[in-house]
C-alpha positions as CSV (number, residue, x, y, z in Angstrom):
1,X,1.4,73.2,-33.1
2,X,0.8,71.3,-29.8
3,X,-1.3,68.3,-30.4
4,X,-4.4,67.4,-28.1
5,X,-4.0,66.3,-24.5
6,X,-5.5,62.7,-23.8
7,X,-6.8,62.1,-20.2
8,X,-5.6,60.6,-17.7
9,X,-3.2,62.3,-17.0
10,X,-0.2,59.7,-17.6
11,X,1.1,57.9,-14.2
12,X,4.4,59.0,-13.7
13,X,2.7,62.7,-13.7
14,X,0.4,61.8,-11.3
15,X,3.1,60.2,-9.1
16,X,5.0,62.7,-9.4
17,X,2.2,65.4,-8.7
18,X,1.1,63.7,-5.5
19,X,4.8,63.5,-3.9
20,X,4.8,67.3,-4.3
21,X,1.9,67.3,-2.1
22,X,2.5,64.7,0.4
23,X,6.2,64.9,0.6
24,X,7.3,68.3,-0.9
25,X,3.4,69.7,1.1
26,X,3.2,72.1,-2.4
27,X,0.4,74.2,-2.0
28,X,-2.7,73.8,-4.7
29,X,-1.4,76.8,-6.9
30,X,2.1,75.3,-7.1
31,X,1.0,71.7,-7.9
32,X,-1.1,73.1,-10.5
33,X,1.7,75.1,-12.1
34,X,3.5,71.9,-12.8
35,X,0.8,70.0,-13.8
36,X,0.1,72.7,-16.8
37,X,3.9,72.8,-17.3
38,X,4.4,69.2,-18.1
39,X,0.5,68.4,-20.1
40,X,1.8,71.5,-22.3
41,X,5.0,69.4,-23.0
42,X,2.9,66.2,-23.4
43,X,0.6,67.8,-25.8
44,X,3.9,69.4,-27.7
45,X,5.0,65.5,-27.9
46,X,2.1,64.2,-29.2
47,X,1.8,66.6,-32.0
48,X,5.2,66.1,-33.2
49,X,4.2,62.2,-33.5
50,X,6.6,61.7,-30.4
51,X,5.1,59.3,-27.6
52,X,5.2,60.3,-23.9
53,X,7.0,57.8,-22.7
54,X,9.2,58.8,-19.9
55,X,11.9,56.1,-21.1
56,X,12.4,56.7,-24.4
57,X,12.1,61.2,-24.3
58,X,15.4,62.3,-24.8
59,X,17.3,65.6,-24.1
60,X,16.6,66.6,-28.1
61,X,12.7,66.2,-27.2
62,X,13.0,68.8,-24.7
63,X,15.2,71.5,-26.5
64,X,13.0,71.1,-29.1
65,X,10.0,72.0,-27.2
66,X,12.1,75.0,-25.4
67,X,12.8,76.4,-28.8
68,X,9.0,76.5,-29.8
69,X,8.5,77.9,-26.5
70,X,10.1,81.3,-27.6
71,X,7.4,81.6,-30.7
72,X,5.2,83.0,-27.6
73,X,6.8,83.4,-23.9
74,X,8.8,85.1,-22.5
75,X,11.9,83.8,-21.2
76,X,10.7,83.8,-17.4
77,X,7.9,81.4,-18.3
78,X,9.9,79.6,-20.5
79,X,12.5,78.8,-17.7
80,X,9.7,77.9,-15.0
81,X,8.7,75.6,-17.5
82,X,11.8,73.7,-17.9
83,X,12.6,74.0,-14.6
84,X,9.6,71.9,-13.8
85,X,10.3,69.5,-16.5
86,X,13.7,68.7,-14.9
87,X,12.1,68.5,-11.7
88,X,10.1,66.1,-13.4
89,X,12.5,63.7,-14.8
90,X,14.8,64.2,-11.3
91,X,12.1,62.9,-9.2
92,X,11.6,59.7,-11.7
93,X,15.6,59.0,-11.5
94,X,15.2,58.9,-7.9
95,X,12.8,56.3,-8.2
96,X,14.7,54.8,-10.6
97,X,12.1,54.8,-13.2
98,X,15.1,56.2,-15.6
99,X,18.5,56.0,-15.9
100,X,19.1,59.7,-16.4
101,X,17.5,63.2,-16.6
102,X,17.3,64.3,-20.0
103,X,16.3,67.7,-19.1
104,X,19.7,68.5,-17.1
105,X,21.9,69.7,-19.8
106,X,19.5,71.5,-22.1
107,X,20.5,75.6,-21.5
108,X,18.0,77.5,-19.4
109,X,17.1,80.7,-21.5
110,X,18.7,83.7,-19.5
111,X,16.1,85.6,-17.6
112,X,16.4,89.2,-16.5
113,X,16.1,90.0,-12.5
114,X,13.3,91.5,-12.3
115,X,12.1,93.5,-9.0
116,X,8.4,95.2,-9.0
117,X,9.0,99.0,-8.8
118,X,9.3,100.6,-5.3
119,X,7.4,103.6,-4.1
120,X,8.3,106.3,-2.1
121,X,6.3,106.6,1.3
122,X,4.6,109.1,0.4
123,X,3.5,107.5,-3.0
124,X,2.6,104.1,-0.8
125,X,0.5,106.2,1.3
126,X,-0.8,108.0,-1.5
127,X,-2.0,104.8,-3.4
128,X,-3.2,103.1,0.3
129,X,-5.3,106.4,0.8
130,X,-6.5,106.3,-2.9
131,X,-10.1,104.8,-1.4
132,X,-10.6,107.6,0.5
133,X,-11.1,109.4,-2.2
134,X,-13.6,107.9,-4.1
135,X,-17.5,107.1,-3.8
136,X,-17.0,103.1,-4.2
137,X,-19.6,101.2,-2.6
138,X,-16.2,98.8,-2.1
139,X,-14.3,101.8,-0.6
140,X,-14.3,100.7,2.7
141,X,-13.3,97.5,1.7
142,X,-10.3,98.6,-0.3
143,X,-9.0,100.6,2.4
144,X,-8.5,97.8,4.3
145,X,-6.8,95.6,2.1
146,X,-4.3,98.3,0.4
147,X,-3.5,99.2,4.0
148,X,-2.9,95.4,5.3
149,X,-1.0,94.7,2.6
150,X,1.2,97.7,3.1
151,X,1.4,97.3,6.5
152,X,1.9,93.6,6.7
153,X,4.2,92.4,3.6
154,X,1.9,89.7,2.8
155,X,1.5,88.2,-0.5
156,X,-1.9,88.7,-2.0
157,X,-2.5,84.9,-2.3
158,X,-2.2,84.9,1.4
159,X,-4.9,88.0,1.7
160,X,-7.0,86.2,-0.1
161,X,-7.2,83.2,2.1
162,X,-7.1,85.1,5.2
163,X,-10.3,84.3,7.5
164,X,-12.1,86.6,10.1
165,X,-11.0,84.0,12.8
166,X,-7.5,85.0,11.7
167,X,-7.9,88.8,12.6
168,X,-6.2,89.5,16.2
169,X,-7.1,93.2,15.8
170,X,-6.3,93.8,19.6
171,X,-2.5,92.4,19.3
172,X,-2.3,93.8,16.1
173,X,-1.5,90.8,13.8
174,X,-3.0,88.3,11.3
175,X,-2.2,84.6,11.0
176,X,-1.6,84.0,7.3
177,X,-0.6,80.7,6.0
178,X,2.8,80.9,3.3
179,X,4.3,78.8,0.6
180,X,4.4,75.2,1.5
181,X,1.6,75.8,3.4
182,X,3.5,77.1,6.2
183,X,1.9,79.7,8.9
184,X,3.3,83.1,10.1
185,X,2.0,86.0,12.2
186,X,1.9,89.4,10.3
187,X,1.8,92.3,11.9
188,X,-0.2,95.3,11.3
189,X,0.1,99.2,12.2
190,X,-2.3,101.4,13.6
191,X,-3.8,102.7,10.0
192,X,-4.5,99.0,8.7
193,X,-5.6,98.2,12.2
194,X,-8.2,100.9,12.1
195,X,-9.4,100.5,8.1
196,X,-9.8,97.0,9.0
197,X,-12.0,97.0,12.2
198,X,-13.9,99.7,10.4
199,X,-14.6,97.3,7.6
200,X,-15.7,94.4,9.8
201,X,-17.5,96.2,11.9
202,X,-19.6,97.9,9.4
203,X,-19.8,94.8,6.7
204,X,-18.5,91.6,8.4
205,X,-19.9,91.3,11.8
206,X,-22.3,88.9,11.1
207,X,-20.1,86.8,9.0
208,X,-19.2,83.6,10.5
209,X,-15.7,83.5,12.0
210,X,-14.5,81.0,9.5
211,X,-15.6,83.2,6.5
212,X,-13.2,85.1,4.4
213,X,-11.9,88.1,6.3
214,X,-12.1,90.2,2.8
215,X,-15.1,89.4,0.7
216,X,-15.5,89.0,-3.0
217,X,-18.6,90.4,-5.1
218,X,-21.6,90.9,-3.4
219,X,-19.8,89.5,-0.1
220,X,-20.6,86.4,-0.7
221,X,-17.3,84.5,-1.3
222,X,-13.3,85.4,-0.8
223,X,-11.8,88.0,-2.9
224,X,-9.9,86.9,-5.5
225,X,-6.0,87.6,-6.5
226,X,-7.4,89.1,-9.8
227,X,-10.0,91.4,-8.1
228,X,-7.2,93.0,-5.5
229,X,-5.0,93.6,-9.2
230,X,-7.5,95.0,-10.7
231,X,-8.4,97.6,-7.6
232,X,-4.8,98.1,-7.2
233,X,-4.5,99.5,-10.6
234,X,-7.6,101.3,-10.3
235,X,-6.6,103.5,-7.1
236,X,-3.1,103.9,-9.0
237,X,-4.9,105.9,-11.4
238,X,-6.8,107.6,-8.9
239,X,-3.6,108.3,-6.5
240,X,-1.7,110.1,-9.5
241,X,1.4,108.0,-9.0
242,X,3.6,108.2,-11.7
243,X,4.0,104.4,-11.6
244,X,2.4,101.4,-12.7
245,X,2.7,99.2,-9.4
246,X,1.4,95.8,-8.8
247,X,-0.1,94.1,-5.3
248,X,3.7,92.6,-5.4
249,X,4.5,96.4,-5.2
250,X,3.4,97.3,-2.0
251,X,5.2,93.6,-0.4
252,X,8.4,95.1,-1.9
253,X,7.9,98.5,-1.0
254,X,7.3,97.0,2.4
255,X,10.4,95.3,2.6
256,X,12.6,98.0,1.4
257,X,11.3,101.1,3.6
258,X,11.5,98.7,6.5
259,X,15.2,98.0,5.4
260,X,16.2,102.1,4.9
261,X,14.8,102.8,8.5
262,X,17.3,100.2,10.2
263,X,15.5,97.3,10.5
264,X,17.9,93.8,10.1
265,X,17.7,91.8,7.4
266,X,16.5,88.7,9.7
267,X,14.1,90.5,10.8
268,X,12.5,91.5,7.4
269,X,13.0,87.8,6.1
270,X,10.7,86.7,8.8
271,X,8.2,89.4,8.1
272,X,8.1,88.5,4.2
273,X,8.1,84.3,4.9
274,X,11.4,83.7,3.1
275,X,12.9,80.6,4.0
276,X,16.2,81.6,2.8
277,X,18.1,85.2,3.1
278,X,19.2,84.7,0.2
279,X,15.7,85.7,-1.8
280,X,15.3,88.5,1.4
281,X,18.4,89.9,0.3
282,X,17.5,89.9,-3.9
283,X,14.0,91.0,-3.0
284,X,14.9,94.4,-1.1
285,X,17.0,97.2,-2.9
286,X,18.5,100.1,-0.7
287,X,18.9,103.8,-2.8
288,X,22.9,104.4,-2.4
289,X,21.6,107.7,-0.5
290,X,20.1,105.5,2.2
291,X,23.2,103.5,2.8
292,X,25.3,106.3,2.7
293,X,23.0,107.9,5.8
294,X,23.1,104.8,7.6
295,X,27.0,104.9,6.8
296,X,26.8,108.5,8.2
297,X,25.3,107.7,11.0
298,X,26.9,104.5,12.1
299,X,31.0,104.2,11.1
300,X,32.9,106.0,13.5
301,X,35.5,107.2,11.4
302,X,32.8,109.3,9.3
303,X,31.2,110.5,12.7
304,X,34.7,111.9,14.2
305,X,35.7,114.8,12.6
306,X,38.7,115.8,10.5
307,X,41.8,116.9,12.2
């Protein structure tokens, strides 16, 4: 079993953890994540009598503690967690703390592509609408955050830290600020712009502009990431879809009805806040029936008819 944790957290951590955010500008969640990632293979070290000492760990130290990983992860978490370990050791051999990374060679565990499942329109609209038809005092609420999420392809960690000030409801957009704390205009349609000035009018108008645009419990604080899962789930039972959709859902579902009615893949990569096309292109799926339309409809040898 993993032994205890001493504090401080050791030096070369902390180094490391501050260059993320002054050179790398990782956002709080993401230094965090590594943090965890590399205490939990401290604390695996010290209870296998093994010191953390970034000279002397070796690449048998860290498959070691990959192996007793699989007793209770699954391989995603298992590679993230490597992953940040030779991030780790990569930043130290840059600053020549050590001679090599001892984490480069030891086999990442293979991990399954996974995509969130997609809903049809009329199942996204079905879940969006799912407030509607309820007696929630948080209805109103609830509305307006299924319908910007649908509308706007925004992760729900950038919902949550939305503030009124960042509400343009006349142009239609939000200013939401993305992984490496970078900002983006989202847009919204006429149904989220409506559920959304609804809501403000009726519970947020005499919220300070620097508040939280959606309000947790009581609306006192900002809505948290768990509390939009938990409704999302909750309205999925109350839509009837036949699905088990997360908040992640509705960004993907986003994405790929966006993609099957035409719209460039630039385009939609700008939406989302990819930095590369790359994770646009692995994050949308088309139905073979939609690119055989689009086919159809655009090749001009399948237009012209047979002589």
């Amino acid at each position: 079993m993993p032994g205890p944790v001493p504090d401080p957290v050791p030096k070369p951590v902390d180094d490391f953890i501050r260059y993320l955010e002054v050179e790398r500008n990782a956002s709080l969640n993401t230094r965090l994540s590594y943090l965890r990632d590399l205490r939990e293979f401290e604390a695996f070290l010290n209870g296998s009598g093994i010191a953390f000492d970034v000279k002397t760990i070796k690449e048998p130290d860290i498959t070691a503690f990959v192996y007793r990983l699989f007793r209770s992860n699954k391989k995603v978490s298992i590679a993230r967690k490597l992953s940040s370990i030779r991030s780790f050791f990569r930043f130290l051999s840059r600053k020549g703390l050590v001679e090599a990374n001892p984490a480069e060679l030891v086999p990442t565990p293979k991990v399954e592509k996974y995509l969130p499942p997609v809903l049809t329109a009329e199942e996204a609209v079905s879940l969006v609408e799912g407030p509607i038809k309820t007696d929630s005092p948080t209805a109103l609420r609830d509305l307006a955050i299924l319908e910007v999420l649908y509308s706007s392809g925004i992760r729900v960690s950038e919902l949550t830290g939305v503030a009124l000030k960042d509400a343009d409801l006349e142009a239609g957009t939000i200013k939401v600020l993305g992984k490496g704390n970078k900002e983006r205009i989202a847009y919204l349609g006429d149904y989220a712009k409506d559920s959304l000035k609804r809501y403000i009018d009726k519970e947020r108008s005499a919220a300070e502009t620097d508040a939280p645009l959606f309000a947790g419990k009581g609306g006192g604080g900002r809505v948290s990431v768990r509390t939009v899962q938990r409704l999302v789930g909750k309205y999925v039972v109350t839509s009837g879809i036949d699905k088990t959709p997360t908040p992640h859902a509705l960004r993907h579902s986003f994405a790929t009805h966006l993609l099957d009615a035409g719209v460039d893949l630039r385009s939609i990569q700008e939406m989302l806040g990819h930095s590369k096309l790359s994770t646009t292109q692995r994050y949308t799926r088309v139905s073979m029936k939609s690119m055989m339309e689009a086919y159809d409809k655009a090749h001009p040898r399948s237009k012209m008819g047979k002589k």
